[in-house]
ROLOMI-433861 format. One record per residue: residue in one letter; y, x, z of N, C-alpha, C in turn. Coordinates in pm, whole numbers, plus 50000, padded with zeros to 5 digits. Atoms other than C-alpha are relative to their C-alpha. Last residue first. Layout:
BEGIN
AYXZYXZYXZ/...
END
This chain:
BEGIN
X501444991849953452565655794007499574988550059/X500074996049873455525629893817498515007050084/X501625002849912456065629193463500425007950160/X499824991649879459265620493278498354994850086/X500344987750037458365607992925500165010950118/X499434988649994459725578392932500225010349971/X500284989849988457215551092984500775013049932/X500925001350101458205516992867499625020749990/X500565014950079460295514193134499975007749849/X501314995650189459295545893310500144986349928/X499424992250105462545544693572499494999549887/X499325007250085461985505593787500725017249855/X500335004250146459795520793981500494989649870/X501105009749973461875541394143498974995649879/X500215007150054465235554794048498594988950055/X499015009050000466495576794289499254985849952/X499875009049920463085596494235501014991950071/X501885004049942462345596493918500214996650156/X499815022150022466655601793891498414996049986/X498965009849953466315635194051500014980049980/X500984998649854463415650093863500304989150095/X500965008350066465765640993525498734998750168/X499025012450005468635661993681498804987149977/X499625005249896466195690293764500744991449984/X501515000949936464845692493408499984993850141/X500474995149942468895686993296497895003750033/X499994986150038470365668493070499005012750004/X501585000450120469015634893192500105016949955/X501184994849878472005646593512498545002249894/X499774982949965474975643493280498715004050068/X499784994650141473885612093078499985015050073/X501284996550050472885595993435499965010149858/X501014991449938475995603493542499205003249980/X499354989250033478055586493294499205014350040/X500504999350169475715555693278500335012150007/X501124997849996476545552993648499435007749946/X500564989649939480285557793604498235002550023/X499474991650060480315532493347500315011850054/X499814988749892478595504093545500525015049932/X500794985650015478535478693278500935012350053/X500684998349920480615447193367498705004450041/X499004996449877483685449093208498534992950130/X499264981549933482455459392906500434997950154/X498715005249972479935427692818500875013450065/X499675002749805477225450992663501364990250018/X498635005949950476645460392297499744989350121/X499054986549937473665490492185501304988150081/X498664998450020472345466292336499805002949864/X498795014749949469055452792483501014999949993/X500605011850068466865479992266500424983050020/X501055001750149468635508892215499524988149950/X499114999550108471435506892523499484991849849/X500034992350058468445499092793500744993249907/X500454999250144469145475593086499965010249942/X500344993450121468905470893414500065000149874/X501474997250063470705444093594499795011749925/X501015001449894473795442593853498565004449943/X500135010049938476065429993578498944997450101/X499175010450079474985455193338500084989050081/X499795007049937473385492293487501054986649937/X498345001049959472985514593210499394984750080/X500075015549949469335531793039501245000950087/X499235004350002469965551392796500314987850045/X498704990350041468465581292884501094990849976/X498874999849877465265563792935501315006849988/X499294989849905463015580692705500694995250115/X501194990749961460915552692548500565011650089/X500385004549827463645528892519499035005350029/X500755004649982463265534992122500094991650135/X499975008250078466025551392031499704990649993/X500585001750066465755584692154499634986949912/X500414987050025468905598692265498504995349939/X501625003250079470875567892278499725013049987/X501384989449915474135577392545498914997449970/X499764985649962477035572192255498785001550133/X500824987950107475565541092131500125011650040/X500604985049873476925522392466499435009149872/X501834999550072478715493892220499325015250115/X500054987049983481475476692437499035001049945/X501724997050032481925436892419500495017249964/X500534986050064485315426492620498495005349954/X501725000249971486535394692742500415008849901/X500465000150122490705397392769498495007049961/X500605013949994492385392093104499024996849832/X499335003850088494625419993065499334984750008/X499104998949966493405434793335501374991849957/X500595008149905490075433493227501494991450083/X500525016450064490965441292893500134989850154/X499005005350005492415475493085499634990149983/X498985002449912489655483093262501294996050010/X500685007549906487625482393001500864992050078/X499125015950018489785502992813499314988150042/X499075001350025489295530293049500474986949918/X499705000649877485635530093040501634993650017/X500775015649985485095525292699500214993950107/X499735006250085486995558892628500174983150031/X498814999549919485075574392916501774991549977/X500265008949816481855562892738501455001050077/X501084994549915483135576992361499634991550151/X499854989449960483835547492142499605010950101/X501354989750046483135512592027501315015850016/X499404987949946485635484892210498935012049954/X501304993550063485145450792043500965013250036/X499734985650049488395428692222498685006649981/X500754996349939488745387992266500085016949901/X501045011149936490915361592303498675009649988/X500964995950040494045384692194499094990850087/X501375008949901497255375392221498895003849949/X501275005450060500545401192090498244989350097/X500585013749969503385396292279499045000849946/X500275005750137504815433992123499884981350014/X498585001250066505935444392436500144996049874/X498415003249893503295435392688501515001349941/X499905015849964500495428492413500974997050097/X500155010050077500885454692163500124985550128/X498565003250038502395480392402499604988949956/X499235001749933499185477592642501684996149952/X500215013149930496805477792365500544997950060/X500265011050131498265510992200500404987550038/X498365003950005498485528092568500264990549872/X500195006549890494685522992596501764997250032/X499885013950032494625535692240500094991150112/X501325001050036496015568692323499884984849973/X501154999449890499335582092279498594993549986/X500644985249959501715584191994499744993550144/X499075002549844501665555691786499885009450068/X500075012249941501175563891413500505000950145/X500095008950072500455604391339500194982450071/X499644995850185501315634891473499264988449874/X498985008750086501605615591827500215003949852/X498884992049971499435640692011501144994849923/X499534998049809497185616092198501615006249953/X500484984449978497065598391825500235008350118/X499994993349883496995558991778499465015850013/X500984989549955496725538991463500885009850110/X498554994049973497205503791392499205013250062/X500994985149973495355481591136501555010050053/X498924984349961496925449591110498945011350057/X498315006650006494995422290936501235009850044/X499785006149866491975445390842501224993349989/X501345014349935489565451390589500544992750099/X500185009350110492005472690345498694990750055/X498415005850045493145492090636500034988749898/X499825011649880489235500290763501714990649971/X501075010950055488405518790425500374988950161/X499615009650135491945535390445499004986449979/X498745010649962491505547590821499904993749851/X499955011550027488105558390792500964992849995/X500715004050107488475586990960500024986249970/X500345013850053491115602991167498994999649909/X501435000949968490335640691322499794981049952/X500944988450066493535658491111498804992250047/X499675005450184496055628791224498775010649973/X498754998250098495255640091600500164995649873/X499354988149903493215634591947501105004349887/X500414987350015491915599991774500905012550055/X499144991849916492365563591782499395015250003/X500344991350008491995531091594500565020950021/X499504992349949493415495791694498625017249923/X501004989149988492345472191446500775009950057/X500094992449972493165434991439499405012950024/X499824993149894491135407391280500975012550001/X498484985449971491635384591013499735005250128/X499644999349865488205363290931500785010050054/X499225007049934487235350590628500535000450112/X500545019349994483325354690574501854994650076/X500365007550122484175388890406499634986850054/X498795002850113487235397490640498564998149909/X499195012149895484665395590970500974996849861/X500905008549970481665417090836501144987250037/X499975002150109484395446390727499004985249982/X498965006550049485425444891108499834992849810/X499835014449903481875448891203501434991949950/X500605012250046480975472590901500614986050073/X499755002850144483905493291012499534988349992/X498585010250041483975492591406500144995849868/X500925013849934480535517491412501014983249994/X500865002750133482315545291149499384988250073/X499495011750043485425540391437499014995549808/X499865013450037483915553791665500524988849880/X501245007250109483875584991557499694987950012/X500724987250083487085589591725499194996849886/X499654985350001487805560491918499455008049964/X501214988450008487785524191822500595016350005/X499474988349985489185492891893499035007950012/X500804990650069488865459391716500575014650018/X499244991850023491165427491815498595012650002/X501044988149987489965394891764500675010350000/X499414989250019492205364291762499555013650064/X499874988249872490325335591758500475009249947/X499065007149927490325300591581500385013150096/X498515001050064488685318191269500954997250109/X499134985249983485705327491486501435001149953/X499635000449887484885286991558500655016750001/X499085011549989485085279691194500465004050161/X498394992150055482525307291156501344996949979/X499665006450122479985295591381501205005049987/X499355010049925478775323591647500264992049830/X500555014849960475415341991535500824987350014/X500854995250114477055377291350499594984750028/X499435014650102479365370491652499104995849851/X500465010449929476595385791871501024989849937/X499105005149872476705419291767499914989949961/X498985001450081473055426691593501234996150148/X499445012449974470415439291883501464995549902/X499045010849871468845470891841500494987749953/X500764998749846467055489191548501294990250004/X499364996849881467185485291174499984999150137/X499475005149905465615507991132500184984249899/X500645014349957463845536691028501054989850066/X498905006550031464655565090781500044988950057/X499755007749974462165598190775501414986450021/X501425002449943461585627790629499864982650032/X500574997649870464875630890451498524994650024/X500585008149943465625638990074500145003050100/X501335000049863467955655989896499274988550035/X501154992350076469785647889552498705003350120/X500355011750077473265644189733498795004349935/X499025006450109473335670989962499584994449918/X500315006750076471735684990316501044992449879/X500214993350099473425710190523498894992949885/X498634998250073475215682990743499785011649880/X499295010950068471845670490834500655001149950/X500864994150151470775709290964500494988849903/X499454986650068474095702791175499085003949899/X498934999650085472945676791306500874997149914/X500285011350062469655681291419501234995649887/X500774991750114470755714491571499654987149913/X501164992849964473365698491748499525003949910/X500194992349867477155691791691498705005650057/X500674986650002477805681591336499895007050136/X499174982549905479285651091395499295004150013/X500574991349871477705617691195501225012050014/X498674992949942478495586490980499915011250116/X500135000749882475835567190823501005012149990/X498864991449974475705543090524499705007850120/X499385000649876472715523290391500695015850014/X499774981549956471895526390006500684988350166/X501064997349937469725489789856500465016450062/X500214986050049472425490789586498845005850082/X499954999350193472725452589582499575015249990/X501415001650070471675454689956499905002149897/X500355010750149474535475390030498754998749982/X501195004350065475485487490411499904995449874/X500115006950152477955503590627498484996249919/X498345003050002478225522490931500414993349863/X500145000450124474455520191078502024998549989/X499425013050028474885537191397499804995649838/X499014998250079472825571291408500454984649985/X499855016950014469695574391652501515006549918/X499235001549994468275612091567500574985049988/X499455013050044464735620191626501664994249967/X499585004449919464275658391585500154985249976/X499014998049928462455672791319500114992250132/X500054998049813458695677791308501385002550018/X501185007849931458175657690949500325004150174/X501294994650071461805665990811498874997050084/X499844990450185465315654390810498525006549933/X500364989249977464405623591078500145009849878/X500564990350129466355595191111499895015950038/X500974988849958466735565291339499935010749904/X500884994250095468905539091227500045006550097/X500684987350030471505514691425498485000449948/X501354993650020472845477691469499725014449946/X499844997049883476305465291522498995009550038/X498434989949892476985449691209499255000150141/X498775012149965473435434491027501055009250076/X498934996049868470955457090859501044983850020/X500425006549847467735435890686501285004850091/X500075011650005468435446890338500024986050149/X498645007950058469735475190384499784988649997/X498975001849916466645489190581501584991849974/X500495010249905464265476090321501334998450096/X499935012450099466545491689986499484993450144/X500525004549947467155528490176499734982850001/X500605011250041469095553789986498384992050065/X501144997750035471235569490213498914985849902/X501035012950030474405570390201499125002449912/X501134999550121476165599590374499634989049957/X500935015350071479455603890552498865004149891/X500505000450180480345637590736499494987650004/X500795015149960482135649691064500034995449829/X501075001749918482435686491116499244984749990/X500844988949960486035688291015498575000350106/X499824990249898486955655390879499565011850022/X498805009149974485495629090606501145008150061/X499544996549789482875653190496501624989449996/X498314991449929481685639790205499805000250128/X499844997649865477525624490066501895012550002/X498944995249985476235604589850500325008650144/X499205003750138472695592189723501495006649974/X498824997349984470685611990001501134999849868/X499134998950040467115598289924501734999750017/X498855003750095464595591090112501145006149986/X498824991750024461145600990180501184991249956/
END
């Protein structure tokens, strides 16, 4: 069991908790996700880790009340317990490894949409404690659905914020953002962290690319079980297979198939969508067996 040490709603629908969890904290690194279950036969739920203290042994997590899983989550409060708490999962991001002399010489820029931007924190907050000024584009449909802006403002070199409907910061999206900053602003960038929804990811993809500016994307948004046991999140990368969960959640962006991914998300949905990609797919669908059975 553990322990639900804190917990606000940041937004409407979207809530921070930290959970108390001394192994998992100890071991998280930026980029990496949890698993958690509220009770023995709930649902699995993957959840980005969005912060971490070993000293306090509590990991952070950042959710939207949209399914039954949740939404029962969001009726839990400090003092509770959950069933389960596992991780950390997937693959740390990949500067976590580079030398830190060599990150200083770069000019990082850090964009995130929506809820994205509880997955962007730690990473940016991972870069200003060993010394390292990055940029932060962060973006949302209005001033009312921002989060995190303060705890990301006091981690970042310029923190800039983007709303479609302009009632706050720059008005349009962050794909317009990036475009003023570097065609009318001059700003340089050597390299861009893009966490947000898929279509999101998509789009600024295409810009970086454009821009000439290497891009790491996190795919968290199509994990459904966590493991690579379902498939669901598996994405085409430079021609190759991969799964989000366990060979991501972070991809080079500009060369993960983002309509694929998109599809497959819409079609797994389904009974008949899932039928479909068995046989599209081949044998290359049951990696590590799935859960789709064939007569």
């Amino acid at each position: 069991m553990y322990k639900v040490v804190s917990k606000r709603e940041l937004t409407d629908n979207i809530y921070l908790m930290d959970i108390e969890a001394p192994r998992v904290a100890k071991s998280a690194k930026p980029g990496q996700f949890i698993i958690i279950k509220n009770d023995d036969k709930g649902e699995r739920i993957p959840l980005t880790i969005a912060d971490y203290s070993k000293d306090k042994g509590t990991v952070t997590i950042v959710f939207q009340a949209v399914g039954r899983g949740t939404k029962e989550l969001a009726s839990f409060n400090e003092g509770d317990y959950v069933a389960d708490f596992v991780g950390p999962l997937g693959q740390p991001s990949e500067f976590v490894y580079e030398d830190i002399n060599e990150l200083k010489r770069k000019n990082i820029i850090f964009i995130a949409g929506g809820v994205g931007a509880a997955p962007v924190y730690p990473q940016v907050k991972w870069m200003h404690d060993h010394g390292i000024d990055c940029d932060v584009i962060v973006g949302s449909r209005s001033k009312e659905l921002l989060i995190l802006k303060d705890d990301l403002k006091k981690v970042s070199k310029n923190l800039y914020i983007s709303t479609d409907d302009g009632s706050y910061g720059f008005n349009g999206r962050v794909t317009d953002c990036l475009k003023h900053l570097v065609e009318e602003k001059g700003n340089k960038y050597d390299h861009a962290v893009v966490i947000g929804p898929m279509i999101m990811m998509k789009f600024m993809a295409s810009l970086t690319k454009e821009l000439n500016i290497p891009t790491t994307v996190s795919l968290n948004p199509i994990m459904v079980d966590g493991t690579g046991m379902c498939g669901a999140c598996r994405v085409t990368v430079g021609g190759k297979v991969k799964f989000a969960c366990v060979d991501g959640p972070e991809f080079d962006g500009h060369l993960v198939d983002f309509d694929e991914s998109m599809r497959r998300q819409a079609m797994y949905k389904t009974e008949e969508g899932r039928s479909q990609l068995i046989i599209e797919e081949g044998d290359t669908h049951n990696h590590g067996g799935c859960g789709c059975k064939v007569d």
